[in-house]
N, C-alpha and C positions, 0 to 999 in steps of 0.2 A: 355525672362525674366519671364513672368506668367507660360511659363512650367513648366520651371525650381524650381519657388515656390513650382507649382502643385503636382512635382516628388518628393520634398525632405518633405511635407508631407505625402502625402506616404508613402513615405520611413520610415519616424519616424513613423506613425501609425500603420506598419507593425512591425515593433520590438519593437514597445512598446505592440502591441498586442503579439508576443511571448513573450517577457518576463514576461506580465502577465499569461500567461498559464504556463509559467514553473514555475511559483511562486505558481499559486495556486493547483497546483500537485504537489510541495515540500511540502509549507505546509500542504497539507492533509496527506502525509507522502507517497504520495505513486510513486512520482517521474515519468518517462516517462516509466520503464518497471519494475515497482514495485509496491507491495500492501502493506493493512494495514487491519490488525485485531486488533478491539477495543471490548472487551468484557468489559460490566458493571454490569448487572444482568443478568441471564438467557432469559429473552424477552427483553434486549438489545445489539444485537453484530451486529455491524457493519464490512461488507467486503467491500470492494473496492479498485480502480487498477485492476491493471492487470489480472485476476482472473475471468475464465470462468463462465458464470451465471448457466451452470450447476453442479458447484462443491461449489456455495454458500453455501447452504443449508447445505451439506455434512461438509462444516469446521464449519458452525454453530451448527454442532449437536456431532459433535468431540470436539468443545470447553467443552459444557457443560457436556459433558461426560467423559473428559480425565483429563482438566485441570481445574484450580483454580477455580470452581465453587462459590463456595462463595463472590471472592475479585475483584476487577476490575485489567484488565492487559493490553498490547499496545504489539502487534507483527506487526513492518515493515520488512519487505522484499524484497528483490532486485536479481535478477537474471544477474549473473558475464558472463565472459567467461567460456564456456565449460559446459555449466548451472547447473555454483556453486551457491549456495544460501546464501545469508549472509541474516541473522537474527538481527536484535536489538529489544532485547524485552522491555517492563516496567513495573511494576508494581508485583504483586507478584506472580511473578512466581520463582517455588524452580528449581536449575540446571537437575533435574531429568526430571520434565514439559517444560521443554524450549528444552531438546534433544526431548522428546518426541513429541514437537508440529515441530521442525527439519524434523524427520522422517517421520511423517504423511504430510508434507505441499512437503518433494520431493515426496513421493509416488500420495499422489492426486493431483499433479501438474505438473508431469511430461508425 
């Protein structure tokens, strides 16, 4: 009977510990094989996810260079099957910056 207790906490603290780890990789936006780029001002952009610690630097200096320099934005991203890339952006980015941050994130991340 005390096994038996023993086992089925356990057992609950074990998917209660998953489930908070996928919760708190949802909300930071960047899921189990996805990132996020948070650009605020120039000396604040956040990477994180998925996202080689050698290509940080390189999307932080793409940001401030390519796109919306001025305005604060949110690019999450997910890697599909056949590694397609789905993007949701936020904030003000114009359709022209959002292909363009598209093309630079398969190129340095692929």
């Amino acid at each position: 009977m005390v096994q038996g207790v023993i086992v089925a906490v356990l057992v609950v603290t074990l998917i209660a510990a998953l489930v908070v780890g996928r919760r708190a990789s949802w909300l930071a936006g960047t899921g189990s094989n996805g990132f996020l780029i948070r650009y605020r001002t120039r000396d604040s952009i956040d990477v994180r996810g998925r996202v080689p610690k050698g290509k940080v630097l390189e999307i932080k200096e793409f940001c401030v260079r390519n796109l919306a320099a001025d305005r604060p934005f949110t690019i999450r991203g997910t890697w599909g099957p056949g590694k397609t890339l789905s993007l949701r952006c936020t904030g003000a980015l114009s359709a022209a910056e959002r292909q363009r941050a598209r093309n630079f994130l398969i190129q340095c991340l692929d």
